[in-house]
C-alpha positions, 0 to 999 in steps of 0.5 A: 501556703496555696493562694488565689487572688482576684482584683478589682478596683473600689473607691480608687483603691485596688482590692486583693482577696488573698486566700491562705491557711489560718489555723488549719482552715482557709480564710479569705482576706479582704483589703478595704479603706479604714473609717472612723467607725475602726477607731476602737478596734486599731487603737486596740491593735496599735496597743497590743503591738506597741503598749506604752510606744503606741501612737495616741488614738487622737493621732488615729483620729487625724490621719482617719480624717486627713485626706492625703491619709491612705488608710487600710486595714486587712479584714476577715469575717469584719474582724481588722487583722492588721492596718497600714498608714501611709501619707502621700507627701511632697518632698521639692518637686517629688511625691512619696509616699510615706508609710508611718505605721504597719500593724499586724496583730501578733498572732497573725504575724508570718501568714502574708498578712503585712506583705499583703497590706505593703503590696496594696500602698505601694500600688496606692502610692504609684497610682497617686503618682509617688516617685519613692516610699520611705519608713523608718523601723526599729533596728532591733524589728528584724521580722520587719527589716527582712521584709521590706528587704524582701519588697526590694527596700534599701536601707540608707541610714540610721537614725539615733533615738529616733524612737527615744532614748536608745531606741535607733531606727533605720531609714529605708526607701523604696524607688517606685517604677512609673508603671501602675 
């Protein structure tokens, strides 16, 4: 996969254009904050990913609109690829960031696309100051699990149906260097 990347800084947030083979043609992949304007589209991928397990899309709404909500989607020809959520929370005296949701549009899973968006919070979450990241995942998305083991992500615990009945969840952080 041959890949460029250029960076600059736009409304606080940093921008990685990432170059790489998509369907026997090179595509340029932009990282920008969501709006309110993406509701449909998200809604429509966080279905296609979860179905009956999806967040609502009023649960959407509210992290669009809450601004301790880091918000950003992975577009190609204005078309959102995929989309990650994280919040910026505190924890006693700490600052972490909390990733509640990582979509890729299964078509486009394996091509760097979800690494891409990792990459991208947890450079936002540095700049706001957070000390450690922390998700859940399910225990049967190995896809997922390999990586954020790849990211450098520790998984400390299981979680017992914390998705639902039967549905467990690992719990991983990630410590975060005080270098931005």
């Amino acid at each position: 996969m041959a890949c460029t990347e250029r960076r600059f800084q736009v409304m606080n947030i940093k921008i990685v254009d990432k170059k790489f083979s998509w369907k026997n043609m090179e595509t340029e992949v932009r990282i920008e904050r969501a709006s309110m304007k993406d509701l449909d589209e998200i809604y429509e991928i966080e279905v296609e990913c979860f179905g009956r397990e999806a967040y609502s899309k009023w649960i959407y709404r509210w992290l669009l609109k809450d601004e301790k909500t880091i918000f950003l989607k992975a577009v190609r020809d204005d078309v959102i690829l995929g989309f990650v959520v994280g919040r910026v929370e505190r924890s006693g005296k700490r600052m972490v960031g909390r990733i509640y949701t990582i979509n890729v549009r299964p078509e486009l899973r394996g091509k760097g696309i979800g690494k891409l968006l990792m990459n991208v919070i947890e450079d936002s979450f540095k700049r706001e100051g957070c000390e450690e990241i922390i998700l859940e995942v399910a225990v049967d998305n190995h896809p997922a699990i390999n990586l954020y083991r790849s990211m450098g992500y520790d998984f400390i615990g299981k979680l017992e149906n914390y998705y639902g009945a039967g549905r467990d969840a690992y719990r991983a952080v990630k410590k975060l260097s005080r270098r931005s």
